[in-house]
C-alpha positions in Angstrom: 130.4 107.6 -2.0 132.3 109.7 -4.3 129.0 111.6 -5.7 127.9 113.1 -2.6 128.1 116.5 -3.6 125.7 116.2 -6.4 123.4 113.9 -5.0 122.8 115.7 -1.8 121.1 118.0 -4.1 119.2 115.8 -6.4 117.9 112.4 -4.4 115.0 112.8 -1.9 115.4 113.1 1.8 114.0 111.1 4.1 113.5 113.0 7.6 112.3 112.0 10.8 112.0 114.3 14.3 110.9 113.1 17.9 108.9 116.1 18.1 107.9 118.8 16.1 110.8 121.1 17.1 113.2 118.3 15.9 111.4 117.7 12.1 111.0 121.0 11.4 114.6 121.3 12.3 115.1 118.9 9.5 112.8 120.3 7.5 114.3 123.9 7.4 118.1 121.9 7.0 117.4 120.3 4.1 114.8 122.5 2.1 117.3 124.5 0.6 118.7 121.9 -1.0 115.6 121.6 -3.4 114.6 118.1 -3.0 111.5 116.2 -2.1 111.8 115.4 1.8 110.0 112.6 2.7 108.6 112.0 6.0 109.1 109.1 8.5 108.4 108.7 12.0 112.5 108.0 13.8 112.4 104.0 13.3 110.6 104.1 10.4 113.7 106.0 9.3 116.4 104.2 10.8 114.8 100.8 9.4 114.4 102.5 6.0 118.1 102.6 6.0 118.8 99.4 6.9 116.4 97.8 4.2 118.0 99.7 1.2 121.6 98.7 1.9 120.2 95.0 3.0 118.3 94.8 -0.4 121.2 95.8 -2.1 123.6 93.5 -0.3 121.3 90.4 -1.1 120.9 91.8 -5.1 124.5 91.6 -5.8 124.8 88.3 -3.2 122.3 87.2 -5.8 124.5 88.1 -9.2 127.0 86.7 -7.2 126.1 83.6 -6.6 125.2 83.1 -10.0 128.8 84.0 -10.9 129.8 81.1 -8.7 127.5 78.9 -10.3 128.3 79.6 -14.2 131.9 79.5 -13.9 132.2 76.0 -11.7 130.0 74.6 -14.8 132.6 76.3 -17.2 130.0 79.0 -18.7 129.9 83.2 -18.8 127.8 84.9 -16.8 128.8 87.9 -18.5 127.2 86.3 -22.2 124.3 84.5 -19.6 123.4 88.1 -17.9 123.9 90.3 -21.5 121.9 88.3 -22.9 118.9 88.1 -19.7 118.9 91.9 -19.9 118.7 92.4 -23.7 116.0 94.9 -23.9 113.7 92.6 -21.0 112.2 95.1 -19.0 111.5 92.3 -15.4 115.4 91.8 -15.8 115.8 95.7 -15.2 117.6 95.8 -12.1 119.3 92.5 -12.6 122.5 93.4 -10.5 126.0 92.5 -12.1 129.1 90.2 -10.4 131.7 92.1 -8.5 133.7 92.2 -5.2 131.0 93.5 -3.0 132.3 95.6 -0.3 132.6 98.4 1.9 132.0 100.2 5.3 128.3 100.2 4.7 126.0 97.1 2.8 127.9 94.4 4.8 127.4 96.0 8.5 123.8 97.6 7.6 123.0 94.0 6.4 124.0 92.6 9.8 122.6 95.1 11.7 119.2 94.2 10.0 120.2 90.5 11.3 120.5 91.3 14.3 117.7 93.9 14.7 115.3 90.4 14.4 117.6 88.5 16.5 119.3 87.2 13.2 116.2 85.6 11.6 117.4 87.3 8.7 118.4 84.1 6.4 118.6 86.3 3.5 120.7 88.5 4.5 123.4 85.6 6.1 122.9 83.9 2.5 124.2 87.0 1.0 127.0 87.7 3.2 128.5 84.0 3.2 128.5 84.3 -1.1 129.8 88.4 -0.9 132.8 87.6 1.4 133.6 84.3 -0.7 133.5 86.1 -3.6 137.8 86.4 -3.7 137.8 82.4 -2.6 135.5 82.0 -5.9 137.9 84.3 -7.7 140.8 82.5 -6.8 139.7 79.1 -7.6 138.8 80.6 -10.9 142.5 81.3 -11.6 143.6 77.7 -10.6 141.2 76.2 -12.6 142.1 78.1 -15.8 146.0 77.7 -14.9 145.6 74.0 -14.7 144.4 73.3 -18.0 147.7 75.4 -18.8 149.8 72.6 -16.8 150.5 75.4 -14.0 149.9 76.2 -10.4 149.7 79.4 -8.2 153.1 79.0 -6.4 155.0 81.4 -7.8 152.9 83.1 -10.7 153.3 86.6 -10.8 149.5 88.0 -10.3 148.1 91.8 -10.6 145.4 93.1 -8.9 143.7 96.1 -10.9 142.3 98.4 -8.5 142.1 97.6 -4.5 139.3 100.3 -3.6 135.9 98.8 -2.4 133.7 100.6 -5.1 134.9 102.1 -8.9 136.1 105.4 -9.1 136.6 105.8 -5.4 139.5 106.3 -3.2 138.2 104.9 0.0 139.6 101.3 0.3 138.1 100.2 3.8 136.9 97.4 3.9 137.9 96.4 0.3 137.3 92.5 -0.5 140.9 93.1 -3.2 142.7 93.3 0.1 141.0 90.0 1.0 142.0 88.0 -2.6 146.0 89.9 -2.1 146.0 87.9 1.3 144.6 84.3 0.0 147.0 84.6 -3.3 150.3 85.3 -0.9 148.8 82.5 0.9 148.8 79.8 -2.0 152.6 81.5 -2.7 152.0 83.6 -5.5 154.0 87.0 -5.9 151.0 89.6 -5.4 151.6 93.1 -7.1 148.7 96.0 -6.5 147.8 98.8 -8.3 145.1 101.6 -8.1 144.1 104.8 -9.9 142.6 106.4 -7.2 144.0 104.8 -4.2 147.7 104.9 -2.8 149.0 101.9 -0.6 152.3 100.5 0.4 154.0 98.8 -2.7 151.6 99.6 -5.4 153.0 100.4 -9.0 151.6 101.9 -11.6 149.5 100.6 -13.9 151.9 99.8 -16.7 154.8 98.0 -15.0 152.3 95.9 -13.6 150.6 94.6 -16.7 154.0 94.4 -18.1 155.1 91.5 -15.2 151.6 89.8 -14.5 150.9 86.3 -16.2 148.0 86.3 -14.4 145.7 89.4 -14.1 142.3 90.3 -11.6 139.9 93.2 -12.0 139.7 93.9 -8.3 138.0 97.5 -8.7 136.8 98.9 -11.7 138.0 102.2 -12.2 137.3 103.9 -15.2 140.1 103.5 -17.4 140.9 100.2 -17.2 138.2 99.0 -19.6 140.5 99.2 -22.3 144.0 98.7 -21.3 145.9 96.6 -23.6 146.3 92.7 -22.1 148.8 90.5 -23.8 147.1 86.9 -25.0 148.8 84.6 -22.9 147.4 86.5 -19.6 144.9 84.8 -17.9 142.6 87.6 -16.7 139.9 86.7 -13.8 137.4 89.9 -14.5 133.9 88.9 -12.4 133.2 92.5 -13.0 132.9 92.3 -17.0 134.8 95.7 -17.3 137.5 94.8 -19.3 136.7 95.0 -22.9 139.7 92.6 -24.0 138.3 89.7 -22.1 134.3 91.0 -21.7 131.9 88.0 -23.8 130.4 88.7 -26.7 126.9 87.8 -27.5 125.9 87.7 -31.3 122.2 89.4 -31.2 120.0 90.4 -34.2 117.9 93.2 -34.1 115.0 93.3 -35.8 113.6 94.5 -38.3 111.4 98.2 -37.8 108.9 96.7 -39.4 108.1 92.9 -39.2 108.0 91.3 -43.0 106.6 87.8 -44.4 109.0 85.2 -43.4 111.7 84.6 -46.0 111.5 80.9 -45.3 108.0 79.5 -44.2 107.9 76.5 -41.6 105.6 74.4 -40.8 105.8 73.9 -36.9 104.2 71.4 -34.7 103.7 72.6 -31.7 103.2 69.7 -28.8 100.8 70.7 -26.2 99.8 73.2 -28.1 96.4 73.9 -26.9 97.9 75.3 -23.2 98.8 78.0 -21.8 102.6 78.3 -23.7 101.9 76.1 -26.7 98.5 78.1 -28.1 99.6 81.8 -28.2 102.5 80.6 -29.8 100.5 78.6 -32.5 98.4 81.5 -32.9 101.4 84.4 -33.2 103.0 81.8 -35.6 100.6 81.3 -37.8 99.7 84.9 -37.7 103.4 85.5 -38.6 103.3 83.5 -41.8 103.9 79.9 -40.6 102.0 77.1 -40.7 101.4 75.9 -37.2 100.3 72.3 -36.4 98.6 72.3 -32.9 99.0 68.7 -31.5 97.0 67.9 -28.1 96.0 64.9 -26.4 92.7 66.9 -25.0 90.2 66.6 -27.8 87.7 69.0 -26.2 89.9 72.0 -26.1 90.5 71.2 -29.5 87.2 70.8 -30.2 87.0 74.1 -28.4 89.2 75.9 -30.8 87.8 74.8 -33.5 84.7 76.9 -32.7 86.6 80.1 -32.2 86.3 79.6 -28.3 90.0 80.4 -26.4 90.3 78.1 -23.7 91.9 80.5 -20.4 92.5 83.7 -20.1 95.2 85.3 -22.4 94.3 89.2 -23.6 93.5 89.6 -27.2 93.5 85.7 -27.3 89.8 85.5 -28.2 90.3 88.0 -30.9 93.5 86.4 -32.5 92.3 83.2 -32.4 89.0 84.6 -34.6 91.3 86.3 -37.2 93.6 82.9 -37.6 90.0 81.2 -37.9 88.8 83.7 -40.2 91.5 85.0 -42.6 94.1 82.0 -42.9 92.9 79.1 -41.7 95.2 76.9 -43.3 97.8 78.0 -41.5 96.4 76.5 -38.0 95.6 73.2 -37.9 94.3 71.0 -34.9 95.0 67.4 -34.7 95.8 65.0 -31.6 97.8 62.7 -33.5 101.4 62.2 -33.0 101.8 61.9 -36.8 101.2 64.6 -37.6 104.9 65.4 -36.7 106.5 63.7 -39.4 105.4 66.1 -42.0 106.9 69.4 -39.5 110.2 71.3 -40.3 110.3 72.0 -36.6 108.7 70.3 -33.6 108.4 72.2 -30.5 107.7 70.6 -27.4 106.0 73.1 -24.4 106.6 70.4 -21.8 109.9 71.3 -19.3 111.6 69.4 -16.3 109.3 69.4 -13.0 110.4 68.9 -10.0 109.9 65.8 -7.8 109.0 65.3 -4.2 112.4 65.9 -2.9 112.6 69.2 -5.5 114.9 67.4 -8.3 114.7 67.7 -11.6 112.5 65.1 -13.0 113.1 63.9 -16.3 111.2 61.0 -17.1 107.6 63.3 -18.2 110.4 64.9 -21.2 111.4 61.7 -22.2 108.2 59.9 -22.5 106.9 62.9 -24.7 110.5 62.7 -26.9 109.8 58.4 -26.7 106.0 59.3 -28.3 107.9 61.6 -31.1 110.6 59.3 -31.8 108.2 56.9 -34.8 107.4 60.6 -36.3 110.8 62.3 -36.7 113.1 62.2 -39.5 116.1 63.6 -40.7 116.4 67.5 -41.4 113.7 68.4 -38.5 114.4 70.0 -35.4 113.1 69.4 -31.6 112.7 72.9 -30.0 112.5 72.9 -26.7 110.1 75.4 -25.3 110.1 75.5 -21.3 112.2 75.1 -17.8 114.6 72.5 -18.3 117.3 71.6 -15.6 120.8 72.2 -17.5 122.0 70.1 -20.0 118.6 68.6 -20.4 118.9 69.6 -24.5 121.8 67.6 -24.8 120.7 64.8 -22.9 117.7 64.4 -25.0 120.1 65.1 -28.0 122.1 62.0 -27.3 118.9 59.4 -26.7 118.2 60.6 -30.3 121.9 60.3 -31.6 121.8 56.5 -29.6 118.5 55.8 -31.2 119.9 56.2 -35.0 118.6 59.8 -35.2 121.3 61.6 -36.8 119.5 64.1 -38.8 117.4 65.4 -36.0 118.5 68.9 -34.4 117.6 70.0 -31.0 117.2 73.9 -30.3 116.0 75.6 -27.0 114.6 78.7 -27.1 113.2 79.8 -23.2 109.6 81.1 -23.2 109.9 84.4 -21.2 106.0 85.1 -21.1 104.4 86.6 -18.2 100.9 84.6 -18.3 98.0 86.6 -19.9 100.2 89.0 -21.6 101.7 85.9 -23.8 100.2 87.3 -27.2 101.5 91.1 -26.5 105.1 89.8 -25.4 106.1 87.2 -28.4 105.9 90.1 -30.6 107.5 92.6 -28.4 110.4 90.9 -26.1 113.6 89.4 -26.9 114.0 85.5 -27.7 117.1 84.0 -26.9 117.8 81.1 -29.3 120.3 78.2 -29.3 121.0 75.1 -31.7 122.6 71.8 -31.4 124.1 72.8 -34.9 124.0 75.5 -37.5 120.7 74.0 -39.3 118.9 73.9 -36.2 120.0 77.3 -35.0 118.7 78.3 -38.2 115.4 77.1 -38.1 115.3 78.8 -34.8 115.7 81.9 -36.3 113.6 81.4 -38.8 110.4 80.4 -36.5 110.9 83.7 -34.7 112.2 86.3 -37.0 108.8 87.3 -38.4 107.9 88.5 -35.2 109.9 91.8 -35.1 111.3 90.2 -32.3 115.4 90.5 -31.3 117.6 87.2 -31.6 120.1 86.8 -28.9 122.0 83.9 -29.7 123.6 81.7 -27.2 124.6 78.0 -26.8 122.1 75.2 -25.3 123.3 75.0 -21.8 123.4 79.0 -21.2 120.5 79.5 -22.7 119.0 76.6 -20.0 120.7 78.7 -17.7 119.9 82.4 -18.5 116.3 80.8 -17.7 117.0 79.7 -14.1 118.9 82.6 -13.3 115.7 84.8 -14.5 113.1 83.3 -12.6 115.7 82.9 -9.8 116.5 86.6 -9.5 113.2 87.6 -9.5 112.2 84.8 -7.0 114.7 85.9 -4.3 113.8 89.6 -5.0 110.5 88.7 -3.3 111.7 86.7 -1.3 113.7 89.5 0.2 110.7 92.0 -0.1 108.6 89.3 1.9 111.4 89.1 4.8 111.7 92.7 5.1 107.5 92.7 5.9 107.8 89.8 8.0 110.7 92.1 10.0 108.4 95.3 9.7 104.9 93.8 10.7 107.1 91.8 13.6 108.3 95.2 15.2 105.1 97.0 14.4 106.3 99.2 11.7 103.9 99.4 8.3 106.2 98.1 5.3 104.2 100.1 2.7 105.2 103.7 4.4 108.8 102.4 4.5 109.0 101.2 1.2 107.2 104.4 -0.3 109.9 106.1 1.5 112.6 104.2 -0.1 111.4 104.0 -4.0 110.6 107.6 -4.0 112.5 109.4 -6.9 115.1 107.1 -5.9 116.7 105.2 -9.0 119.2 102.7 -6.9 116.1 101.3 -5.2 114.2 101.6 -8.3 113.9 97.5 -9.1 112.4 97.3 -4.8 109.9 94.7 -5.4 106.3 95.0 -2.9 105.7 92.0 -1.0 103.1 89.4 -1.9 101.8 85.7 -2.2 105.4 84.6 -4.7 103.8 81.3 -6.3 102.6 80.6 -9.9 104.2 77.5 -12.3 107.5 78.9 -12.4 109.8 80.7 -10.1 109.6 78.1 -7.3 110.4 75.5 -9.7 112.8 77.1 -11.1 
């Protein structure tokens, strides 16, 4: 809406005819336009509609959630998604927060629903966090005025912008209208605004900022990124469009050219002859480091000693033969604990599973930190490596503060890796790093830098976070994929002709996953 003019002659048509007569109708209609027209038989069509607006509905019910979820735990999504999407190609169409409204996604969502007798859990998912989203909103605003001492009753708020969509003048069905109504409820004065959009008692822009203490981004219209906000305002933007009150996230770009690392580590890497801990040994000591590779499975050791890669990993073969060949002093394989005590950083590849009832299961961490705890000193640092359940780094940061370790940092820096493509990826994607303290952020950055690799630099818990809300987001993208085939093959339709319909040369349906088997060591967990 509001670019229909120019898209109408740019983004593919899908048509559909009960007969010949009626497509070549079509045909001949839209032709002249000068775009692709793609063909469908008439519910093919009409479901092909339904399943665009449905996944979209679900993608921002997903971003939204995750909104829900960062700020009840006191963290920014904005700094948690910035730093996901940081030049990380699976995290392309990783939707952001809003007020997700409108005449359309909503009922085409529950149309869908109701088209498989509302075996569409999915979509209900996504419309119980989409219309919550001002209740979320709101509670946002109480929480932040109640470490002020205050309460709604009688706060002057501001809504900027009450359209359903940026840059729009349509407000039907517009979720502002929705947070207006629960704010008068809890007795605050409500004042309105919009650039686009005129409705009985709005103000302009200015007077309203002027008289707000507390300020919502309930639409945003270009513009408003970069009005003027005094500091005492408390501003509620889920959006991330204001630039006075969007996060910041402190990345370092690297180099064009990777150089020798300015300060050389030596790095135990625990578990390091698996599927995480062994390209990473490898890429380290290829990098410049020394890399200790500490196992407990002496014939995989055993293995590598003889230049033979243990799985599948490409190039893994090949790399490991170099390390063996040109430097190797820099890779050594031991399976003794010990070993640690000589390391300026100790990274340990082993995460949080998941029990039987699908908690978070701590005790396999803390039996590998107990095994560390004779080999540590002051100065190192514990990098953790994969999954952990939030706030697991500083958990395992205080048994070592209670067990006299005072001088021992803890980092965790997420492996993003897709399996197989391990090698390729450390020297190509984004890390994100974080440190208990400055020295361990440090040596963070210092184990990764001489990969010609970004930094994005965040603290311990969003960086445990920005993990989960990955491999979530990708998890319910197939998940959603894999309901829409279920619907299709349930009605007799063929998924694959509907979805080729959909992706074509269409970029808001570009991230429309294909359905599949969704398994593997990680998103479920996760």
């Amino acid at each position: 809406e509001g670019r229909r003019v120019a898209e109408l002659c740019a983004v593919p048509q899908i048509i559909s005819g009960s007969d010949a007569r009626a497509l070549a109708h079509a045909r001949a209609l839209f032709a002249p336009l000068g775009v692709d027209l793609v063909e469908l038989e008439l519910l093919e069509a009409e479901v092909a509609q339904l399943f665009l607006n449905a996944w979209r509905y679900v993608a921002f019910g997903t971003a939204n959630q995750f909104y829900h979820i960062a700020t009840e735990k006191g963290l920014s999504f904005g700094r948690i998604r910035a730093a996901i999407m940081h030049r990380y190609t699976r995290a392309s169409g990783f939707p952001g927060a809003g007020l997700t409204a409108g005449p359309r996604l909503f009922k085409d969502t529950m149309q869908l629903a109701a088209y498989c007798r509302h075996t569409f859990s999915l979509g209900h998912a996504a419309m119980l966090v989409n219309e919550t989203m001002p209740d979320c909103l709101l509670e946002q605003a109480k929480r932040e005025l109640a470490v002020q001492g205050r309460t709604l009753p009688g706060i002057c708020c501001g809504i900027l912008g009450m359209a359903f969509k940026p840059d729009s003048d349509d407000g039907r069905e517009s979720l502002a209208f929705k947070l207006r109504r629960l704010l008068l409820w809890e007795g605050a004065e409500v004042l309105c605004t919009d650039a686009h959009l005129q409705g009985e008692g709005f103000m302009d822009v200015g007077s309203l900022l002027e008289r707000s203490e507390v300020v919502f981004v309930g639409c945003p219209h270009r513009g408003y990124e970069d009005l003027a906000l005094r500091p005492e305002q408390v501003v509620i933007d889920c959006w991330g469009a204001l630039q006075h009150a969007r996060p910041r996230v402190a990345i370092e770009v690297a180099a064009p050219s990777p150089s020798a690392p300015t300060r050389l580590l030596r790095a135990a890497v625990i578990g390091g002859a698996g599927h995480v801990g062994l390209p990473l040994s490898l890429v380290l000591a290829e990098s410049g480091h020394h890399a200790v590779v500490i196992d407990t499975d002496r014939s995989k050791l055993e293995a590598i000693r003889g230049g033979e890669f243990p799985f599948l990993e490409a190039g893994g073969p090949e790399l490991l033969a170099r390390c063996l060949r040109e430097f190797p002093e820099r890779l050594e394989l031991t399976d003794r604990y010990s070993a640690v005590c000589e390391c300026d950083v100790v990274i340990v590849t082993i995460g949080t599973p998941v029990d039987e009832h699908l908690n978070p299961c701590f005790s396999v961490i803390e039996a590998c930190i107990m095994s560390l705890r004779p080999h540590l000193r002051p100065g190192q640092t514990l990098l953790l490596r994969s999954t952990l359940f939030p706030g697991t780094s500083a958990r395992v940061l205080g048994a070592l503060r209670k067990a006299g370790f005072e001088g021992v940092g803890v980092s965790f820096c997420p492996e993003r890796i897709a399996q197989g493509e391990a090698l390729r990826e450390l020297r190509a994607l984004p890390q994100i790093v974080s440190g208990s303290d400055a020295s361990a952020l440090a040596h963070a950055k210092a184990l990764f830098s001489p990969s010609g690799v970004d930094l994005v630099e965040l603290e311990l818990q969003e960086a445990e976070v920005a993990k989960l809300f990955l491999n979530a987001w990708r998890y319910v993208a197939f998940g959603t994929a894999n309901q829409f085939y279920h619907i299709a093959t349930s009605k007799g339709l063929s998924f694959d002709r509907i979805r080729a319909a959909i992706v074509h040369r269409y970029p808001r349906a570009a991230g429309f996953p294909r359905p599949g088997f969704t398994a593997g060591a990680g998103l479920f967990k996760d």
